[in-house]
N, C-alpha and C positions, 0 to 999 in steps of 0.2 A: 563318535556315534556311527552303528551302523547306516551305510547306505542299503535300501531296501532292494535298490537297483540292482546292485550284482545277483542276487536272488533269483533274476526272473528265468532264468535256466542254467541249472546247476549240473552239469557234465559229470556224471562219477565214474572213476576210471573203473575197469573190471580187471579180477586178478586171474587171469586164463596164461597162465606161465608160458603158452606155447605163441601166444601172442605178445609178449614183454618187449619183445625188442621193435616193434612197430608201435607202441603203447603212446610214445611223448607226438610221434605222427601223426594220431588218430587223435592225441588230444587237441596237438594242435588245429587239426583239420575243424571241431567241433565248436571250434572256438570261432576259427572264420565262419562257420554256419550260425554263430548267434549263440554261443552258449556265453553265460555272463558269470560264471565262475569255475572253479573246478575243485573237485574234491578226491584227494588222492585215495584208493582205498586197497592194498595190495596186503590181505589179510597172510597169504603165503612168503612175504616178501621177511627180506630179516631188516633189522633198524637202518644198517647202514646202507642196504639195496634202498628202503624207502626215501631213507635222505637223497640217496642220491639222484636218485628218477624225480622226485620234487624239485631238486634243483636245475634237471634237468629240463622238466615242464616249466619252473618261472623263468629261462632263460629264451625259451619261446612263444610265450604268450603272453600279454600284457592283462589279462583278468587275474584278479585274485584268486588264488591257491591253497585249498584248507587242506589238513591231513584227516583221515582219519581217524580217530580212535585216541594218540598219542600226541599230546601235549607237546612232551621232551623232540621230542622228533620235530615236529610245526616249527618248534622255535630251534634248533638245533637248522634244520633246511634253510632258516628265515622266511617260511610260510607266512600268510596271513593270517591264519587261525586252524584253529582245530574244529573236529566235532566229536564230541564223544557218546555214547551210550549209554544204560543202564548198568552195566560192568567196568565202566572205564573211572577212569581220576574223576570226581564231583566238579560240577561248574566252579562253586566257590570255592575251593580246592586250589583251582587253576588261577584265580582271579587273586591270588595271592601272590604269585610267582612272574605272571605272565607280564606283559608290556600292557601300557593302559590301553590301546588300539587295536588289540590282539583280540581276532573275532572267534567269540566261542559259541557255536554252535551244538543243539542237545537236542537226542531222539526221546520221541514221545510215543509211547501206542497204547497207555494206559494211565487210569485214574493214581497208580504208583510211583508214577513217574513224574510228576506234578510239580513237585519240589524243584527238582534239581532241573530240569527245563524252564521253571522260572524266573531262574537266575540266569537266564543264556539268552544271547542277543538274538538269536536264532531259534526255531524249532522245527524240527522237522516231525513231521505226524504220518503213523501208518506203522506196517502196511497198509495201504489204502485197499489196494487189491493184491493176490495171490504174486510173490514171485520168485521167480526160478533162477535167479541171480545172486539169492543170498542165503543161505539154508537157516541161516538160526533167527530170520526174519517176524516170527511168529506168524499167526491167524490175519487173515485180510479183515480189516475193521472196516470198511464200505464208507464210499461218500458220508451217509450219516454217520459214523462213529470220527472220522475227520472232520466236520464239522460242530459236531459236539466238543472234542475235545479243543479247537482253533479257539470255540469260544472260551474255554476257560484261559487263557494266555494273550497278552496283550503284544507280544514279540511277531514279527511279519514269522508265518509259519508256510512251510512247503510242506506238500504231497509228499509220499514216499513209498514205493513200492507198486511194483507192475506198470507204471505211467505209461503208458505208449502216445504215439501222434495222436491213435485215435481214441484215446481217451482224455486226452490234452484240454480239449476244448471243456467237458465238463467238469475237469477240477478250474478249470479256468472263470468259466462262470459266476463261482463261491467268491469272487473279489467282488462284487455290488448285491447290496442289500434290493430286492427286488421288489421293496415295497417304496423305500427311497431313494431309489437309482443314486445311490450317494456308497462310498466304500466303506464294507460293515467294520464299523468300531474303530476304524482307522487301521484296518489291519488288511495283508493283499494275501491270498492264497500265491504260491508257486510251486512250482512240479519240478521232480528230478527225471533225469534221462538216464537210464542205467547200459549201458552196452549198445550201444548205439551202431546194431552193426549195418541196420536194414538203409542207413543213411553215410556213413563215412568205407571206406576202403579196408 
C-alpha cells in the first residue's frame, strides 16, 4: 500500500538540457531540503539517457523515484513507480505487468479523466495555477476546480502546476475540513515543486 508520506513534496526534475549534467546535484540537494519523493521527467531525454539519470538519482538519494510518463523505463531503471498522463499506457494497463508494490501515479485536470486516475494509487490535480514549465499543461483550473475534482477520488491527491513557496501554504490548508478541524475524507492534499531554482544551486 501506498505510504501517503512520500507525497508530502514531490521534487520534479526539469528538462532544461543545458542543465543535465548538474540535474542528479540539484536533485540530490532537494532532497536534503525535505523533498519526500522525486519524479523523473526529462520529456527531451531518449529511453536509455532516462534509465540512466534514474539510476543515477536512486544511487543518491534514499526517497522514492517515480518516472515520468513510461512505465517500461520505471521498471527497466528499477524505479519505484511511474506516473502517467492522459496520453500515456492506462493505470489498468500497467497493473497487469507491473510488480504488486509498483507505485502508479495519474494526472487529473478534468471530469475525462476520471476513470483512469481511479485506478492509480496517486493523483495528481491541475494545473492548479498557470505554468511555464510545461507547455502542453493545459488551462489553470484554480483552487476551486482542485478541490472539486480531489473530491471526486478517494487516492491522497497533490496540487500540480505553478505551486511556488508562496502559494504552498494555501494548497496546504485544503488538508482539514474547516468545519471539523478533522482531515477531509481521509484524504491530504500535497503540492509539487517544479524547478526549484529560486532554492537549490
Amino acid at each position: 500500500m501506498l505510504d501517503p508520506k512520500i507525497l508530502r513534496l514531490v521534487a520534479i526534475t526539469d528538462d532544461a538540457e543545458d542543465r543535465r549534467a548538474t540535474l542528479v546535484d540539484r536533485v540530490a540537494a532537494a532532497v536534503r531540503g525535505g523533498a519526500t519523493s522525486v519524479q523523473v521527467r526529462l520529456k527531451g531525454a531518449t529511453a536509455r539517457e532516462v534509465v540512466e539519470m534514474t539510476r543515477s538519482i536512486m544511487s543518491r538519494v534514499s526517497v522514492p523515484v517515480i518516472v515520468n510518463d513510461r512505465a517500461d523505463i520505471a521498471l527497466a531503471a528499477g524505479a519505484a513507480g511511474v506516473h502517467v498522463g492522459e496520453a500515456d499506457l492506462p493505470v489498468a494497463a500497467i497493473r497487469r505487468f507491473a510488480p504488486a508494490n509498483f507505485i502508479i501515479g495519474a494526472s487529473l485536470g478534468s471530469d475525462a479523466e476520471l476513470p483512469n486516475a481511479k485506478d492509480a494509487d496517486y493523483v495528481g490535480i491541475g494545473p492548479v495555477y498557470g505554468s511555464d514549465s510545461k507547455s502542453d499543461a493545459g488551462s489553470a483550473i484554480g483552487v476551486e476546480g482542485f478541490k472539486r475534482l480531489a473530491a471526486l477520488v478517494e487516492h491522497p491527491t497533490l496540487a500540480v502546476g505553478g505551486i511556488t513557496a508562496d502559494r504552498a501554504l494555501q494548497i496546504w490548508h485544503l488538508r482539514v475540513d474547516s468545519e471539523t478541524d478533522r482531515p477531509a475524507r481521509g484524504r491530504t492534499a500535497f503540492l509539487f515543486l517544479r524547478r526549484s531554482r529560486r532554492w537549490l544551486p
